[in-house]
Jmol script that loads the backbone (N, CA, C; Angstrom):
load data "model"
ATOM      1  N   UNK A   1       0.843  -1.183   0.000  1.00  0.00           N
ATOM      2  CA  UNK A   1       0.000   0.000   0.000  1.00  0.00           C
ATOM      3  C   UNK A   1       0.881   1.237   0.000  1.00  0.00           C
ATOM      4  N   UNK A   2       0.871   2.197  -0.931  1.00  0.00           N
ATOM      5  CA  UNK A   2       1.498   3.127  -1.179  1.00  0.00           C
ATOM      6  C   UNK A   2       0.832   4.673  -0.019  1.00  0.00           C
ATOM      7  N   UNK A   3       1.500   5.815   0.192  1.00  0.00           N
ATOM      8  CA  UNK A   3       1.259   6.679   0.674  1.00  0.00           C
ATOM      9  C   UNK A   3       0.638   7.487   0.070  1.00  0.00           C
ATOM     10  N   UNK A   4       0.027   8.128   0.329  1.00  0.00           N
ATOM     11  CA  UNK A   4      -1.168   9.180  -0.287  1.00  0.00           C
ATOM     12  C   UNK A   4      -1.563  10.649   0.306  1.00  0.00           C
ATOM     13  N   UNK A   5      -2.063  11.346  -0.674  1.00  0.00           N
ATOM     14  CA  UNK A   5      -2.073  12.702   0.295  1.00  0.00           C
ATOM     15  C   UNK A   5      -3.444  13.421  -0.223  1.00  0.00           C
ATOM     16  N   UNK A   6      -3.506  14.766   0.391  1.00  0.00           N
ATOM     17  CA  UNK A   6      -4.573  15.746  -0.057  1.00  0.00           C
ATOM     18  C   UNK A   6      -4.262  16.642  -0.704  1.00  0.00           C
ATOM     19  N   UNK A   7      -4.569  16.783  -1.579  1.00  0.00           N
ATOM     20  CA  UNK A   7      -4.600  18.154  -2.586  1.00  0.00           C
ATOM     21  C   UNK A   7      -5.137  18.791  -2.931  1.00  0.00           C
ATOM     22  N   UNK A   8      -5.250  19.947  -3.727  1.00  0.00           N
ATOM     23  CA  UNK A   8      -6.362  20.495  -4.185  1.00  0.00           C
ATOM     24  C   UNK A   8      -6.408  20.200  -5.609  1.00  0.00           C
ATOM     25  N   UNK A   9      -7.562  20.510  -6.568  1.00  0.00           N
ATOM     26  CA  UNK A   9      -7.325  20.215  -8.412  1.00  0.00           C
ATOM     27  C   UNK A   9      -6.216  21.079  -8.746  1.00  0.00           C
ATOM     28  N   UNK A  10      -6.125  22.617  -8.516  1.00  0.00           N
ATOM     29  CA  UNK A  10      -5.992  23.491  -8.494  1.00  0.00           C
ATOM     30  C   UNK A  10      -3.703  23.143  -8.256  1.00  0.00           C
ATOM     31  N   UNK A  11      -3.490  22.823  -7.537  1.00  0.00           N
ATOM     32  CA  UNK A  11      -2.125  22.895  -7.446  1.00  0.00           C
ATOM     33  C   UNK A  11      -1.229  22.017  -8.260  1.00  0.00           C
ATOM     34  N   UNK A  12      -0.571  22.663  -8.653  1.00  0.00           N
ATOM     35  CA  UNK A  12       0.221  22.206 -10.039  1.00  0.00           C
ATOM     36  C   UNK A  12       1.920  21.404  -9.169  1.00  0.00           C
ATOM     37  N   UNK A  13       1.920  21.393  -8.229  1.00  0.00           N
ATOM     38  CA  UNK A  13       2.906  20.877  -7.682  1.00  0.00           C
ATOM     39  C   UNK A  13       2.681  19.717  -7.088  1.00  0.00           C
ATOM     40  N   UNK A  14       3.599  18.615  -6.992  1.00  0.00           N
ATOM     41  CA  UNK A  14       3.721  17.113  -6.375  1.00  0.00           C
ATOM     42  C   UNK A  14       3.624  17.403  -4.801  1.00  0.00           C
ATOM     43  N   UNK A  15       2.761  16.945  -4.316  1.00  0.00           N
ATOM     44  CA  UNK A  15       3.167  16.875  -2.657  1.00  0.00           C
ATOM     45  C   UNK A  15       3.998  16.096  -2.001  1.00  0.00           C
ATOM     46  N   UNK A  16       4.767  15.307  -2.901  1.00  0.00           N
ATOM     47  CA  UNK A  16       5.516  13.810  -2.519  1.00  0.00           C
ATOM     48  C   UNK A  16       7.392  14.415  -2.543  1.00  0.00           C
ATOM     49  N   UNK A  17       7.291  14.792  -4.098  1.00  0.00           N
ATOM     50  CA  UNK A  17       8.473  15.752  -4.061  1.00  0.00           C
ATOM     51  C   UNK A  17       8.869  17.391  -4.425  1.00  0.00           C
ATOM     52  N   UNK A  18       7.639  17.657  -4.124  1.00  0.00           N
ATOM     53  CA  UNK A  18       7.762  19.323  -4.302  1.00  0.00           C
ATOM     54  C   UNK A  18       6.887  20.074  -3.087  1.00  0.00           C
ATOM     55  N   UNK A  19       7.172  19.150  -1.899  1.00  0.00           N
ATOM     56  CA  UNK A  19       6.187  19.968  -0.875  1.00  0.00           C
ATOM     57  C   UNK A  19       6.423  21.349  -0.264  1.00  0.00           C
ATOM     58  N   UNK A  20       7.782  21.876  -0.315  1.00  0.00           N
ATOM     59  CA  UNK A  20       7.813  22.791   0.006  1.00  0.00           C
ATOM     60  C   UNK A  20       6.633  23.992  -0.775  1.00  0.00           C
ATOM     61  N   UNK A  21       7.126  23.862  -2.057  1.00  0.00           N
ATOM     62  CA  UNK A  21       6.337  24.596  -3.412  1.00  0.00           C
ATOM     63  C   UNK A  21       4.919  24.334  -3.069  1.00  0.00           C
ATOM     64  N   UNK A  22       4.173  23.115  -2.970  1.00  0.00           N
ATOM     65  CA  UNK A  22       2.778  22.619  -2.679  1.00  0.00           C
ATOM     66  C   UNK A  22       2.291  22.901  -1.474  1.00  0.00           C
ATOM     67  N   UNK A  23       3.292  23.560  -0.183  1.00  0.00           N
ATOM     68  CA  UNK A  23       2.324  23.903   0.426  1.00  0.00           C
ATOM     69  C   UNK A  23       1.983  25.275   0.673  1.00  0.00           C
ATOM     70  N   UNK A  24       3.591  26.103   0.111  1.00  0.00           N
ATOM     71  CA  UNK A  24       3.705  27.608  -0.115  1.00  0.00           C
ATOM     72  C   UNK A  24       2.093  28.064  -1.308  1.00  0.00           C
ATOM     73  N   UNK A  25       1.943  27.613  -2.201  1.00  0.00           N
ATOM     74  CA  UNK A  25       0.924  27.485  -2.802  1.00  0.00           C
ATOM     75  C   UNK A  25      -0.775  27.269  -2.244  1.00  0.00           C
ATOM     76  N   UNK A  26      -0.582  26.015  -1.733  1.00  0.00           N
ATOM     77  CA  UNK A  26      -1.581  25.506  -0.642  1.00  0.00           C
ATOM     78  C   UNK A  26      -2.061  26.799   0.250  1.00  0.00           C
ATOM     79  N   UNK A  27      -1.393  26.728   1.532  1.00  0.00           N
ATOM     80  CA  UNK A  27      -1.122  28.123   1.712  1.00  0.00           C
ATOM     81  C   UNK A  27      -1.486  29.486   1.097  1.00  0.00           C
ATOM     82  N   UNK A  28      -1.162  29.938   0.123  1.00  0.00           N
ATOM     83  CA  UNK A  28      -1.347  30.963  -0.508  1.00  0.00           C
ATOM     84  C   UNK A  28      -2.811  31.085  -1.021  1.00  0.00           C
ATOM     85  N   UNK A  29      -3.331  29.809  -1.540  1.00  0.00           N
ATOM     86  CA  UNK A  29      -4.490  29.925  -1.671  1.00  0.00           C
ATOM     87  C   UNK A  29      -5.942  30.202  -0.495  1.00  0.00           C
ATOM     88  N   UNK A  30      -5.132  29.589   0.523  1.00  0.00           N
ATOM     89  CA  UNK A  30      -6.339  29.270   1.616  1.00  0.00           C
ATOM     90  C   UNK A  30      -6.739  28.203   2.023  1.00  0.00           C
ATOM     91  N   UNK A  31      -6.568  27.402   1.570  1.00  0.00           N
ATOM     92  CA  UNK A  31      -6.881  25.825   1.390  1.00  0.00           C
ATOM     93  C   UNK A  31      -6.690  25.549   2.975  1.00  0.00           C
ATOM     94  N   UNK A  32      -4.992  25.777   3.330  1.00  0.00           N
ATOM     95  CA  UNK A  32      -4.408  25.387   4.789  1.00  0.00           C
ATOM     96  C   UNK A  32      -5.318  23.416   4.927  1.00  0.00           C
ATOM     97  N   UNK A  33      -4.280  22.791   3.794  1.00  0.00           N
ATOM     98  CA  UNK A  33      -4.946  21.476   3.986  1.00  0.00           C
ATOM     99  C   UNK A  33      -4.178  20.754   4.942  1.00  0.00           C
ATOM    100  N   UNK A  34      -3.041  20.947   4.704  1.00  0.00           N
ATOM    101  CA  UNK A  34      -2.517  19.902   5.895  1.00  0.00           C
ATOM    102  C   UNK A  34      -2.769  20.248   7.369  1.00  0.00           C
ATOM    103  N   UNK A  35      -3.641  21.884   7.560  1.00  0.00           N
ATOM    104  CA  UNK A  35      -4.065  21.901   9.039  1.00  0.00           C
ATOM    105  C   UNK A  35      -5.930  21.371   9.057  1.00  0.00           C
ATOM    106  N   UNK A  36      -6.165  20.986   7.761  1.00  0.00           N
ATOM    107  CA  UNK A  36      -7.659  20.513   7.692  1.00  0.00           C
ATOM    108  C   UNK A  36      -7.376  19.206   8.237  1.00  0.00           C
ATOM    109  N   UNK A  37      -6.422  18.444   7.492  1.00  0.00           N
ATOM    110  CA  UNK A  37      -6.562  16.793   7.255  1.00  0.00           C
ATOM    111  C   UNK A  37      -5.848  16.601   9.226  1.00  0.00           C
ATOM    112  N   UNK A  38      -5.255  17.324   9.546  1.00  0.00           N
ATOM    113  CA  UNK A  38      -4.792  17.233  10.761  1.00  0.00           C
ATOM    114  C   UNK A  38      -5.470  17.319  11.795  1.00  0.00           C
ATOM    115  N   UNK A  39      -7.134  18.216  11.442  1.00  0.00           N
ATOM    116  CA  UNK A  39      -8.212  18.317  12.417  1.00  0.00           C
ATOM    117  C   UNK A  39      -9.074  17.036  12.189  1.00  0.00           C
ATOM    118  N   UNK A  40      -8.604  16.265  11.346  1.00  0.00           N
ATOM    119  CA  UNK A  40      -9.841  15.425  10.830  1.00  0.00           C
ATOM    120  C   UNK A  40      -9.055  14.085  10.991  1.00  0.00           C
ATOM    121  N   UNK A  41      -7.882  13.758  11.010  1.00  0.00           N
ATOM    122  CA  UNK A  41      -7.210  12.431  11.212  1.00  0.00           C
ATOM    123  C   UNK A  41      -6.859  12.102  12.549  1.00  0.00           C
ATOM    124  N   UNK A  42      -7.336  10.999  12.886  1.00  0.00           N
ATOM    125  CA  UNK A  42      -6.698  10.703  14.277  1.00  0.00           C
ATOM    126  C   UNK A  42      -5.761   9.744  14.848  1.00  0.00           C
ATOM    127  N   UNK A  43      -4.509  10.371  14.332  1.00  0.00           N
ATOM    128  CA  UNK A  43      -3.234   9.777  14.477  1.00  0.00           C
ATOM    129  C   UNK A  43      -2.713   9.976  15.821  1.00  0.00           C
ATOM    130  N   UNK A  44      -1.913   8.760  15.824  1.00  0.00           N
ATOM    131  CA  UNK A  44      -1.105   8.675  17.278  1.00  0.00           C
ATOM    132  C   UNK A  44       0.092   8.172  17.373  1.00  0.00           C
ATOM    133  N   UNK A  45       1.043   9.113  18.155  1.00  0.00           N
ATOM    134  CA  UNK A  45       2.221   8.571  18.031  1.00  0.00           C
ATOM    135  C   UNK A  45       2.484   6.777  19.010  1.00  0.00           C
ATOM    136  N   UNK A  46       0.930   6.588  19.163  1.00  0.00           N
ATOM    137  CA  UNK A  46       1.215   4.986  19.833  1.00  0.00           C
ATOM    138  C   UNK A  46       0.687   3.842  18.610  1.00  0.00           C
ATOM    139  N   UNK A  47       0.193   4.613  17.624  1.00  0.00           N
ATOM    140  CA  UNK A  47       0.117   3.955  16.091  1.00  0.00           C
ATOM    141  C   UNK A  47       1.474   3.495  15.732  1.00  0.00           C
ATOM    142  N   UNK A  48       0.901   2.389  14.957  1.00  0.00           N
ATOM    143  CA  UNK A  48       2.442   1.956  14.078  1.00  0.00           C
ATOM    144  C   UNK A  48       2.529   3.326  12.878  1.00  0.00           C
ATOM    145  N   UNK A  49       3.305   3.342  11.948  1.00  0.00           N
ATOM    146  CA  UNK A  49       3.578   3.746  10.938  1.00  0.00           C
ATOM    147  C   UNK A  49       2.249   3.463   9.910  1.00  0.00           C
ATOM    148  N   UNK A  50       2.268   2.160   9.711  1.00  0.00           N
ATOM    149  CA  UNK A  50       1.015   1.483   8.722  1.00  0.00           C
ATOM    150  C   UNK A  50      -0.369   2.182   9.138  1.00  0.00           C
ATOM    151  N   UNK A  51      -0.655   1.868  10.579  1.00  0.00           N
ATOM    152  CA  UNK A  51      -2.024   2.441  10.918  1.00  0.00           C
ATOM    153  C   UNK A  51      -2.064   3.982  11.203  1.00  0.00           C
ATOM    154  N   UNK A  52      -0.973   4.678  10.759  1.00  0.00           N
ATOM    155  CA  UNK A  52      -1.790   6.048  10.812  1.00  0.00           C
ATOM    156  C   UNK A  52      -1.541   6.627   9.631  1.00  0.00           C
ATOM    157  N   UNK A  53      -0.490   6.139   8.714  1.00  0.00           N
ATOM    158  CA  UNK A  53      -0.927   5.816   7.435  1.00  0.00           C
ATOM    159  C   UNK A  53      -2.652   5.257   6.676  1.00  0.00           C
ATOM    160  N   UNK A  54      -3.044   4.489   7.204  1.00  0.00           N
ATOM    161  CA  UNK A  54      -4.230   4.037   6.789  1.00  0.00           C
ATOM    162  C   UNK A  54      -5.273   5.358   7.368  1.00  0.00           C
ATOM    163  N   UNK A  55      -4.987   5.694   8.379  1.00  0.00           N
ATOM    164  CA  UNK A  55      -6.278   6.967   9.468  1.00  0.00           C
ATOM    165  C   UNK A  55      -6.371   8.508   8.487  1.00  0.00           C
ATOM    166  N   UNK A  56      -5.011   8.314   7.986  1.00  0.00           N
ATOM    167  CA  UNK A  56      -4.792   9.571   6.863  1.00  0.00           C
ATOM    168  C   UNK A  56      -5.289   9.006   6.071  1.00  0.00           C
ATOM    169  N   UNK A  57      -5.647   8.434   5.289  1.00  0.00           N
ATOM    170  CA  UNK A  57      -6.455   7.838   3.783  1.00  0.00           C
ATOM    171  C   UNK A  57      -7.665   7.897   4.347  1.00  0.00           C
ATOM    172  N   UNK A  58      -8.162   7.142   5.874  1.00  0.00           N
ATOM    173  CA  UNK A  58      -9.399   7.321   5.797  1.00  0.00           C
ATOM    174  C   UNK A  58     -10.373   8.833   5.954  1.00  0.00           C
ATOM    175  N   UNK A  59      -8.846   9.348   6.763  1.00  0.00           N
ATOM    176  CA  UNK A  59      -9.360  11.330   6.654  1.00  0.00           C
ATOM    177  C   UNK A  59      -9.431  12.227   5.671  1.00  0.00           C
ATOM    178  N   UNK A  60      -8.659  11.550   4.477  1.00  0.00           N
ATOM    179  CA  UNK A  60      -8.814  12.206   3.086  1.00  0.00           C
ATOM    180  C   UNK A  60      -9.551  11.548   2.518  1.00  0.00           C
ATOM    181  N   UNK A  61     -10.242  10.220   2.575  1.00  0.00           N
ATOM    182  CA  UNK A  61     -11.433   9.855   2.084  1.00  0.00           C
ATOM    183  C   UNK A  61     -12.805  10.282   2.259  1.00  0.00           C
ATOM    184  N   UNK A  62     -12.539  11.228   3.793  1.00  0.00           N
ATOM    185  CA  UNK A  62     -13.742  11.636   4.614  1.00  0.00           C
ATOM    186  C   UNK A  62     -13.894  12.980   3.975  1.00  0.00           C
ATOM    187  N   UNK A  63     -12.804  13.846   3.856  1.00  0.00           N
ATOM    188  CA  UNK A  63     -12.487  15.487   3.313  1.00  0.00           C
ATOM    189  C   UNK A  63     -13.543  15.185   2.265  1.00  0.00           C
ATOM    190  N   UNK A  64     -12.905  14.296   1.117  1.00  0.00           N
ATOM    191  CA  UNK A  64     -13.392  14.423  -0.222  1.00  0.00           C
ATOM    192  C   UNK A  64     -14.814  13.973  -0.133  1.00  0.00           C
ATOM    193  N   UNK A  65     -15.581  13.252   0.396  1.00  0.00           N
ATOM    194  CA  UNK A  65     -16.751  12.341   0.846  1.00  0.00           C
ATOM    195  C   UNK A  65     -17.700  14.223   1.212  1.00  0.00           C
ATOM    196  N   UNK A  66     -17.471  15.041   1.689  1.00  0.00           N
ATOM    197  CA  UNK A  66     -17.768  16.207   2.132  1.00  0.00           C
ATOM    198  C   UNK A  66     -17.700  17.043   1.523  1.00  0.00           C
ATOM    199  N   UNK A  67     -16.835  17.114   0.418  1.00  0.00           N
ATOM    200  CA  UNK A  67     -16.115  18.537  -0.348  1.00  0.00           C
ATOM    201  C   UNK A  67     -17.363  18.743  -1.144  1.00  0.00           C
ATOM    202  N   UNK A  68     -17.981  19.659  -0.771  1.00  0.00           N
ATOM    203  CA  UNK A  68     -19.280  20.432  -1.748  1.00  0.00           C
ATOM    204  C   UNK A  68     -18.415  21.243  -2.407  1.00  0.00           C
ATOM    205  N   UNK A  69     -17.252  22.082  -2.314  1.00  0.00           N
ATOM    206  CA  UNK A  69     -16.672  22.502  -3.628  1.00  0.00           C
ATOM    207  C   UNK A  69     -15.741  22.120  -4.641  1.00  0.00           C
ATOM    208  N   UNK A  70     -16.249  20.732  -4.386  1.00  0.00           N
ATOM    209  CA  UNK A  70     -15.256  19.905  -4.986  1.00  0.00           C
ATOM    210  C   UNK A  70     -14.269  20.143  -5.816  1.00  0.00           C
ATOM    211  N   UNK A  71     -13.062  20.353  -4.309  1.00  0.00           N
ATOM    212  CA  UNK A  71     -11.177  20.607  -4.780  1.00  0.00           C
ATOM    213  C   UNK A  71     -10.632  20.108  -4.283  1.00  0.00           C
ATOM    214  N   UNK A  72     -11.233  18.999  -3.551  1.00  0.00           N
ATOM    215  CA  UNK A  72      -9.831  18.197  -3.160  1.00  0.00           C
ATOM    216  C   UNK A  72      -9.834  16.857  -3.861  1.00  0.00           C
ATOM    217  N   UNK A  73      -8.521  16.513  -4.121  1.00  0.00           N
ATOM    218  CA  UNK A  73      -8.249  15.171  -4.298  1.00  0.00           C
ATOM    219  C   UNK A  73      -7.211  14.368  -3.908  1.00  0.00           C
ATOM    220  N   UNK A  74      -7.574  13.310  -4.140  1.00  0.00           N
ATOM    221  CA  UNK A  74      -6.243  11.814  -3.041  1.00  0.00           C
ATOM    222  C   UNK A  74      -5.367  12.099  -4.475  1.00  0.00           C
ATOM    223  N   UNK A  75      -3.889  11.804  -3.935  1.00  0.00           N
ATOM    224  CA  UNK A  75      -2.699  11.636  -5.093  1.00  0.00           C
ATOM    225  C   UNK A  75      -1.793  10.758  -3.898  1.00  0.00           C
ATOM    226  N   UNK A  76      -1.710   9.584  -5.257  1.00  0.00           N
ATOM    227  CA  UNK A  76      -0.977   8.193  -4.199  1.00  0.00           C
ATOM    228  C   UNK A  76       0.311   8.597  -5.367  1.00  0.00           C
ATOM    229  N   UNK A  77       1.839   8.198  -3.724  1.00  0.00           N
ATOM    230  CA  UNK A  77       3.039   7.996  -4.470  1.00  0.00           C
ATOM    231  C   UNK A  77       3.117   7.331  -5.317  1.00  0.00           C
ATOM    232  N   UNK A  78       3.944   8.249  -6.187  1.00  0.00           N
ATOM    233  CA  UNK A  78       4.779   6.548  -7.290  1.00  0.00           C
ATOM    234  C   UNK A  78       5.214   5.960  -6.971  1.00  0.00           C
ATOM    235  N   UNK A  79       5.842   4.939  -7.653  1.00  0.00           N
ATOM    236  CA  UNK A  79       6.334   3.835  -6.939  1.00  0.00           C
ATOM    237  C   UNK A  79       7.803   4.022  -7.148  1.00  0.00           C
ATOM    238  N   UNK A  80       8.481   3.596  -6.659  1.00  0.00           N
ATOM    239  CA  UNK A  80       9.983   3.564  -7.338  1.00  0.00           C
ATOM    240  C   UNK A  80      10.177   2.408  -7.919  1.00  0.00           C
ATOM    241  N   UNK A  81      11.128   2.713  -8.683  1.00  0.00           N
ATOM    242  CA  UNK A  81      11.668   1.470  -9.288  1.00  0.00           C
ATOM    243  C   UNK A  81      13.691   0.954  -9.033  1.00  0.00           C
ATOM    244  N   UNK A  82      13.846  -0.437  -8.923  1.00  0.00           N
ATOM    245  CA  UNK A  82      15.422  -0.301  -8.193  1.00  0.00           C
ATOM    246  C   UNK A  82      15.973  -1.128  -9.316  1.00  0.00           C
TER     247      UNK A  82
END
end "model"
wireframe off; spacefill off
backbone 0.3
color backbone group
């Protein structure tokens, strides 16, 4: 299961490797998503890695499940290749 995030349609930058840019943007717009998905996920540092990984997918599943102005969307990492 790969990592995943929130975005808006609207931002032209990677959140995976251009987050600085994606959230200066983010930010700039108003959005302030990573302090949305942070009111809405309930992570714990007594979670493994995996399960608050999964609590973030299910909080950006919940965002978008809600978004009447529909701008947000899930963007899952690539994968690498070795």
């Amino acid at each position: 299961m790969g990592r995943v995030r929130l975005t808006t349609v609207d931002n032209p930058y990677d959140p995976f490797e251009q987050f600085t840019s994606w959230f200066l943007f983010d930010e700039e717009k108003g959005y302030h998503s990573v302090s949305y998905l942070g009111r809405i996920a309930r992570t714990s540092d007594e979670l493994s890695d995996e399960e608050n990984n999964r609590e973030e997918e299910r909080a950006i599943d919940e965002i978008i499940k809600y978004d009447f102005r529909n701008i947000y969307r899930k963007v899952r990492e690539k994968a690498t290749t070795v």
